[in-house]
DSSP file (Angstrom, degrees, kcal/mol; ACC not computed):
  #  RESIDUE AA STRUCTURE BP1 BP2  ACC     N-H-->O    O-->H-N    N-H-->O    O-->H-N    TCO  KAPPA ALPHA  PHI   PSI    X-CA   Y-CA   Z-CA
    1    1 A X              0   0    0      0, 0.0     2,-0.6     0, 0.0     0, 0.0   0.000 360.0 360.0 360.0 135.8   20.0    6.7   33.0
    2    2 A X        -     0   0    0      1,-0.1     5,-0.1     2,-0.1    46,-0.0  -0.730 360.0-150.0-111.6 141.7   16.8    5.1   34.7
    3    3 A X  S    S+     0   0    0     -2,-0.6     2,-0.4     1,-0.2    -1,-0.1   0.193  81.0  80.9 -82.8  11.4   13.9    7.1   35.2
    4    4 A X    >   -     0   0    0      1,-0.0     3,-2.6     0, 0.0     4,-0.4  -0.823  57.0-172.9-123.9  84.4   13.1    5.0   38.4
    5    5 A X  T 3  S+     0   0    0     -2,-0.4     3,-0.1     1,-0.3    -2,-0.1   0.516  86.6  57.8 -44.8  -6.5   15.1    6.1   41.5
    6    6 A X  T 3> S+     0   0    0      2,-0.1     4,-1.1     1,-0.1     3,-0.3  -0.243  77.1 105.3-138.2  15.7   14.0    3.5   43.6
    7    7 A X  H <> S+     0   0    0     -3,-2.6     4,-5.1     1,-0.3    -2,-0.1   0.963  74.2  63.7 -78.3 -31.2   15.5    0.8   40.9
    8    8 A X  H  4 S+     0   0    0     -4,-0.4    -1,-0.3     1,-0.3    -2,-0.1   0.684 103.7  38.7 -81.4   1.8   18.4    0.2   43.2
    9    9 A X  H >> S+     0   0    0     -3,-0.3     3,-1.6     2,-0.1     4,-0.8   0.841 107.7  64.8 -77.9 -33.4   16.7   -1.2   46.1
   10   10 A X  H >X S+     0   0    0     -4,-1.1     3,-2.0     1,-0.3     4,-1.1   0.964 101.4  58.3 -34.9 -69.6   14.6   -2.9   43.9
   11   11 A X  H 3< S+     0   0    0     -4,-5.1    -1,-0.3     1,-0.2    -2,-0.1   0.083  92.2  57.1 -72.3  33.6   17.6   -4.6   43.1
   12   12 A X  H <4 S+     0   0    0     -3,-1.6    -1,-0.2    -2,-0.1    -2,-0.2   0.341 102.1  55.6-113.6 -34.9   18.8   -5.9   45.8
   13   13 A X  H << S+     0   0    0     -3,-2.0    -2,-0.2    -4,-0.8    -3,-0.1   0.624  93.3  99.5 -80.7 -23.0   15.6   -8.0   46.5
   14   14 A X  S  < S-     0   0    0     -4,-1.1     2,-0.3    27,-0.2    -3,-0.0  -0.289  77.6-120.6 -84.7 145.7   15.8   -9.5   43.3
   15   15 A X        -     0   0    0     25,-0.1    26,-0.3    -2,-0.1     2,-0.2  -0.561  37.6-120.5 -85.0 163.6   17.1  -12.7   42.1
   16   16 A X        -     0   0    0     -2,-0.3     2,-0.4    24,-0.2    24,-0.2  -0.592  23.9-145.7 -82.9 158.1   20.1  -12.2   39.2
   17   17 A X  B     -A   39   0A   0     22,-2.0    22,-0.9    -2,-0.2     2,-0.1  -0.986  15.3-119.6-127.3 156.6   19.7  -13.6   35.6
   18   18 A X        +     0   0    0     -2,-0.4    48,-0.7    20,-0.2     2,-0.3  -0.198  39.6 175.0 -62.1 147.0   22.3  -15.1   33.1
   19   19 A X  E     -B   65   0B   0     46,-0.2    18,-1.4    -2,-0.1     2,-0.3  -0.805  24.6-135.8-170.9 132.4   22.3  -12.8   29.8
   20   20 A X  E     -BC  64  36B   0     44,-1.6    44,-1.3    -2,-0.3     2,-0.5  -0.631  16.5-162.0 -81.2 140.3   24.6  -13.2   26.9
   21   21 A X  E     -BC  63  35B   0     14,-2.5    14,-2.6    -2,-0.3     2,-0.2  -0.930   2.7-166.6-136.3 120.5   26.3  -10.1   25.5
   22   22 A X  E     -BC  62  34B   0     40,-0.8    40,-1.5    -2,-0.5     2,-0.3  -0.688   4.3-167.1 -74.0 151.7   27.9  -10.1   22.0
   23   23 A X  E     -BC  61  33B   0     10,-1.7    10,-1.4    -2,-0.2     2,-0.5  -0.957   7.4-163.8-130.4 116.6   30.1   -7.2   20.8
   24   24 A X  E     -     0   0B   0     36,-2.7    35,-5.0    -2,-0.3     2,-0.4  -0.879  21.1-149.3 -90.7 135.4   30.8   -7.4   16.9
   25   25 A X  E     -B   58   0B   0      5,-0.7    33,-0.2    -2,-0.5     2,-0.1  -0.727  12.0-131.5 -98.8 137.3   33.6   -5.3   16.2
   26   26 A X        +     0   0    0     31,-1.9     3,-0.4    -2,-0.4    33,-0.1  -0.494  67.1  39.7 -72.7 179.6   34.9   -3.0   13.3
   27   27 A X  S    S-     0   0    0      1,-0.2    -2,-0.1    -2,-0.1     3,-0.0  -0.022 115.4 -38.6  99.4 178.4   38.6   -3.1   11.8
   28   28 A X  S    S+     0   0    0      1,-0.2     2,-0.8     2,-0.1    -1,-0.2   0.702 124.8  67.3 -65.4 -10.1   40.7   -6.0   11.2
   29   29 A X        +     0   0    0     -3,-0.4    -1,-0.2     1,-0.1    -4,-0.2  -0.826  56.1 161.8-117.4  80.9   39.7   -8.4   14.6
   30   30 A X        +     0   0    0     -2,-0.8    -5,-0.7    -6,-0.1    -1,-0.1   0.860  34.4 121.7 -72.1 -33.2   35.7   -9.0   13.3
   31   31 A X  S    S-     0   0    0     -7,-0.1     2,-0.3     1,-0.1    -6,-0.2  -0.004  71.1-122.9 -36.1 131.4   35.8  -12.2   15.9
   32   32 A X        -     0   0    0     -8,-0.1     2,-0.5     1,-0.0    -8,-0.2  -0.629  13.0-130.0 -68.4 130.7   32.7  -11.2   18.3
   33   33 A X  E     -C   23   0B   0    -10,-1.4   -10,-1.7    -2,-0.3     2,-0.5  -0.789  27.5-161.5 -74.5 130.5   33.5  -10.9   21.8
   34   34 A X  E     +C   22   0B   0     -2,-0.5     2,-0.4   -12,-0.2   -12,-0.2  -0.891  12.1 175.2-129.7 108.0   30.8  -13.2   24.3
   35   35 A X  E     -C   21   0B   0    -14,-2.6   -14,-2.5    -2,-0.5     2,-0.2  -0.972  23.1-151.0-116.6 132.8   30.4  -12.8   27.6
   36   36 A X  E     -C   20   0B   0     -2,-0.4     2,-0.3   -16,-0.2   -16,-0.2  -0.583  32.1-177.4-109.4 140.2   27.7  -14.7   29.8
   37   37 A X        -     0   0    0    -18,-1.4     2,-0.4    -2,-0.2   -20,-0.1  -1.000  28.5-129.1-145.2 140.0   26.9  -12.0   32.8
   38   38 A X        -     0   0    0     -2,-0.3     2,-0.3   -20,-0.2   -20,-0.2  -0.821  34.3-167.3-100.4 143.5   24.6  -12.3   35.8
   39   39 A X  B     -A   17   0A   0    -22,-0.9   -22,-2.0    -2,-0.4    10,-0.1  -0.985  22.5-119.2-151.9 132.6   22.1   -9.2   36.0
   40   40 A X        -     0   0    0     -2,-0.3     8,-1.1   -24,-0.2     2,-0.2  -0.300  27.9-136.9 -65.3 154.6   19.9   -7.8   38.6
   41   41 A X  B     -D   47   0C   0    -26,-0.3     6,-0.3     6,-0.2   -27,-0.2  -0.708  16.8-171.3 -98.1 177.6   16.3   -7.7   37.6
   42   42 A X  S    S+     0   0    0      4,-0.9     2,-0.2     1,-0.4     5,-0.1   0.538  73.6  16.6-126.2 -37.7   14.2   -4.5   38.4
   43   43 A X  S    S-     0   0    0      3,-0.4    -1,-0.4   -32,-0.0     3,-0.3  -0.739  97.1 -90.2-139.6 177.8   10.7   -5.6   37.5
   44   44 A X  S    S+     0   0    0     -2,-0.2     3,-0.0     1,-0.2    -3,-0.0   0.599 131.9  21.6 -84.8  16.1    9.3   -9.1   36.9
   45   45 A X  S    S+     0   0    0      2,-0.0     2,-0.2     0, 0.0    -1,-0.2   0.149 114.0  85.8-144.7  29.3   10.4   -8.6   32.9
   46   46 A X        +     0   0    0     -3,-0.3    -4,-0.9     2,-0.0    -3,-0.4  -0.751  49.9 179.0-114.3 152.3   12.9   -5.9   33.5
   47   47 A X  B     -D   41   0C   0     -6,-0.3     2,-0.3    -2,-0.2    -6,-0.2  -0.869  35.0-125.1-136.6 171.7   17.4   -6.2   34.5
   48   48 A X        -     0   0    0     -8,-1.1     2,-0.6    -2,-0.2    -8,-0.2  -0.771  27.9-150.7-110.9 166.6   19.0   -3.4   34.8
   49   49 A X        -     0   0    0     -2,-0.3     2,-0.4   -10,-0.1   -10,-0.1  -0.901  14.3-174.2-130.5 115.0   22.2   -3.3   32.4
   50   50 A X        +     0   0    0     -2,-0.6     2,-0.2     2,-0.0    -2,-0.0  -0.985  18.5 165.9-111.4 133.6   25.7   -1.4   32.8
   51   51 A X        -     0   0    0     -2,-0.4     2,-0.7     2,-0.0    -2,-0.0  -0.960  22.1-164.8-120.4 127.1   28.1   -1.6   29.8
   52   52 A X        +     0   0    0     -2,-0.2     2,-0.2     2,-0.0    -2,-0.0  -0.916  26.3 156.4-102.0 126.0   31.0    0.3   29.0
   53   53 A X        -     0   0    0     -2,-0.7     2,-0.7     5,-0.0    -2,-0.0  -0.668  45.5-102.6 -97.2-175.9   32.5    0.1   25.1
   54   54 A X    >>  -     0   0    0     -2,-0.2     3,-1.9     1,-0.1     2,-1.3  -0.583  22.0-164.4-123.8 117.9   34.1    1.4   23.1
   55   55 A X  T 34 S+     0   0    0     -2,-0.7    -1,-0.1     1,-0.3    -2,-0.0   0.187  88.2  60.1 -66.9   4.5   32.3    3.2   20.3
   56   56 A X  T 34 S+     0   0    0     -2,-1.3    -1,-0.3   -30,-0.0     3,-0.1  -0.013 119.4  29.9-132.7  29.2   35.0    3.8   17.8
   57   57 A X  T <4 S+     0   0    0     -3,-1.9   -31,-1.9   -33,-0.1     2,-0.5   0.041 102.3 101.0-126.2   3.1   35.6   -0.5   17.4
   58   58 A X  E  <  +B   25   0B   0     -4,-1.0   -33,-0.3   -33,-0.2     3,-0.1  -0.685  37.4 162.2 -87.4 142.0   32.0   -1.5   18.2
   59   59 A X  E     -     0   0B   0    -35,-5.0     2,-0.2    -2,-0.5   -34,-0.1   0.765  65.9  -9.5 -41.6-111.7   29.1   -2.6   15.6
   60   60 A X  E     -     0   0B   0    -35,-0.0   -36,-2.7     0, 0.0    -1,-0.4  -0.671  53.2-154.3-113.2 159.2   26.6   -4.1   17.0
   61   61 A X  E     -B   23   0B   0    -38,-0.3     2,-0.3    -2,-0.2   -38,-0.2  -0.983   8.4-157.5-121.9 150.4   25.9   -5.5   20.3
   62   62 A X  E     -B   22   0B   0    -40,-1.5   -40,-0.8    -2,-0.4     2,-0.5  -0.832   6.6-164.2-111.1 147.8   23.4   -8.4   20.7
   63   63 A X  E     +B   21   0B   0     -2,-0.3     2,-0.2   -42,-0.2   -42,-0.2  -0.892  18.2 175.8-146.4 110.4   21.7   -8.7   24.6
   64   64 A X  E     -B   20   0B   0    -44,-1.3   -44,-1.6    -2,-0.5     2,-0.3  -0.819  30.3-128.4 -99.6 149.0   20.0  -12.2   25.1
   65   65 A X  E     -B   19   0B   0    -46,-0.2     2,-0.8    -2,-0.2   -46,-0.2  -0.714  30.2-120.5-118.5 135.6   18.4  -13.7   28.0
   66   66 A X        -     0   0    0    -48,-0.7   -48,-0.2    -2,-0.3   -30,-0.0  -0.718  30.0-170.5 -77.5 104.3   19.8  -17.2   28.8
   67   67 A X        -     0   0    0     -2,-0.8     2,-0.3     1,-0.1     3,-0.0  -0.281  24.9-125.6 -89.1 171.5   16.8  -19.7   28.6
   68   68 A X        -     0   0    0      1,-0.1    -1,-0.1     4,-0.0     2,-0.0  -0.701  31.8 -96.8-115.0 159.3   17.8  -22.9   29.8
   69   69 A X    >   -     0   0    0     -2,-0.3     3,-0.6     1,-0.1     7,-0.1  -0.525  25.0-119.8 -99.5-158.1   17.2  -26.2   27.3
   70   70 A X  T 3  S+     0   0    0      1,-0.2    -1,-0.1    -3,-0.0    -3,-0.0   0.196 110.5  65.9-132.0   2.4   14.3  -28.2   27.8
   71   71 A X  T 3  S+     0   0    0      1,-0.1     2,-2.2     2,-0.0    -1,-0.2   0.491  82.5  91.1 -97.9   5.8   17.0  -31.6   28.5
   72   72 A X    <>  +     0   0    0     -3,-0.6     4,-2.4     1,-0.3     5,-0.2  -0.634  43.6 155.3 -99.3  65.8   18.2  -29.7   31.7
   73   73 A X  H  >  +     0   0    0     -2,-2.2     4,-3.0     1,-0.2     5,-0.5   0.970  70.0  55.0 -76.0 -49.2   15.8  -31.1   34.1
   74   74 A X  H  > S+     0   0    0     -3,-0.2     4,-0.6     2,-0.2    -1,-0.2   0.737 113.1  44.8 -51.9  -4.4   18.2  -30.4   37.1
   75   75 A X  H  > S+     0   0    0      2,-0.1     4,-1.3     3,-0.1    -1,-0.2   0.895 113.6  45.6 -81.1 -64.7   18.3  -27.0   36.0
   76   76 A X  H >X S+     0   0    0     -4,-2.4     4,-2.6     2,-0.2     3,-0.8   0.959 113.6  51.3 -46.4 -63.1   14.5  -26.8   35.4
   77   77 A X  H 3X S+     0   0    0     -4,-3.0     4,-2.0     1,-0.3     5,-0.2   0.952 115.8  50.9 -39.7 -53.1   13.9  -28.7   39.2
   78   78 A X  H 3X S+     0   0    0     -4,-0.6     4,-1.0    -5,-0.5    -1,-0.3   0.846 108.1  42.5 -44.3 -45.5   16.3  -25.9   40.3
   79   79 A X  H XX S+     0   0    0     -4,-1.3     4,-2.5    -3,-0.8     3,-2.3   0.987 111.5  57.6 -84.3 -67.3   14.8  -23.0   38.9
   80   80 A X  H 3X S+     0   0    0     -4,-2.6     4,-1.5     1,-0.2    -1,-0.2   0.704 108.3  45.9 -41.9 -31.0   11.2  -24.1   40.0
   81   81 A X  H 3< S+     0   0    0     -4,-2.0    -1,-0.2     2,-0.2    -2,-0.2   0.374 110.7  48.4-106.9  19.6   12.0  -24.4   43.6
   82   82 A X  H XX S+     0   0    0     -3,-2.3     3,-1.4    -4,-1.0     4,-1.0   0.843 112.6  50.1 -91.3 -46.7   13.8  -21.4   44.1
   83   83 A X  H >< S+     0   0    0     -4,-2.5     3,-1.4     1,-0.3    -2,-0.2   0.885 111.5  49.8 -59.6 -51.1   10.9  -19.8   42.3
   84   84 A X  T 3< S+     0   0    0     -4,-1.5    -1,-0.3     1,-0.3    -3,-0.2   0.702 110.5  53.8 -28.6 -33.3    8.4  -21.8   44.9
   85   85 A X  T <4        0   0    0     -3,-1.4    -1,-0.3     1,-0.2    -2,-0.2   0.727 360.0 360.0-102.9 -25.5   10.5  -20.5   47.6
   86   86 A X    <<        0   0    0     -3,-1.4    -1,-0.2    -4,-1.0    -2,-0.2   0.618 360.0 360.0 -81.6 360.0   10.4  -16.5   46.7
């Protein structure tokens, strides 16, 4: 529950980011489930996050930020002039 009422306009204004979520599972199907998700941000080092599981096959979950790699220059160009632009 977020302790900031005001997150969801916040988030509205905001651009989304890319975040990876792993799910390791118990029980006989260990294969991780990975899902790439697009995520509002709230602050300039905050997202907000909704997940549902289910708690009696999950482990762990892993939450990663997607960074882009450093041979992606059209990616990088991108990213810089939407950031120029906000």
């Amino acid at each position: 529950m977020s302790d900031n009422p005001d997150a969801d306009a916040k988030t509205d204004k905001r651009r989304p980011v890319s975040v990876e979520v792993i799910c390791h599972r118990w029980g006989s199907d260990r294969d991780p489930s990975v899902k790439i998700i697009e995520v509002p941000m709230i602050s300039d080092t905050a997202i907000r996050l909704d997940i549902t599981l289910d708690l009696r096959k999950t482990d762990t979950i892993e939450i990663r930020p997607i960074r882009r790699e450093l041979d992606d220059v059209d990616g990088l160009v991108e990213d810089a002039e939407r950031l120029a632009n906000s």
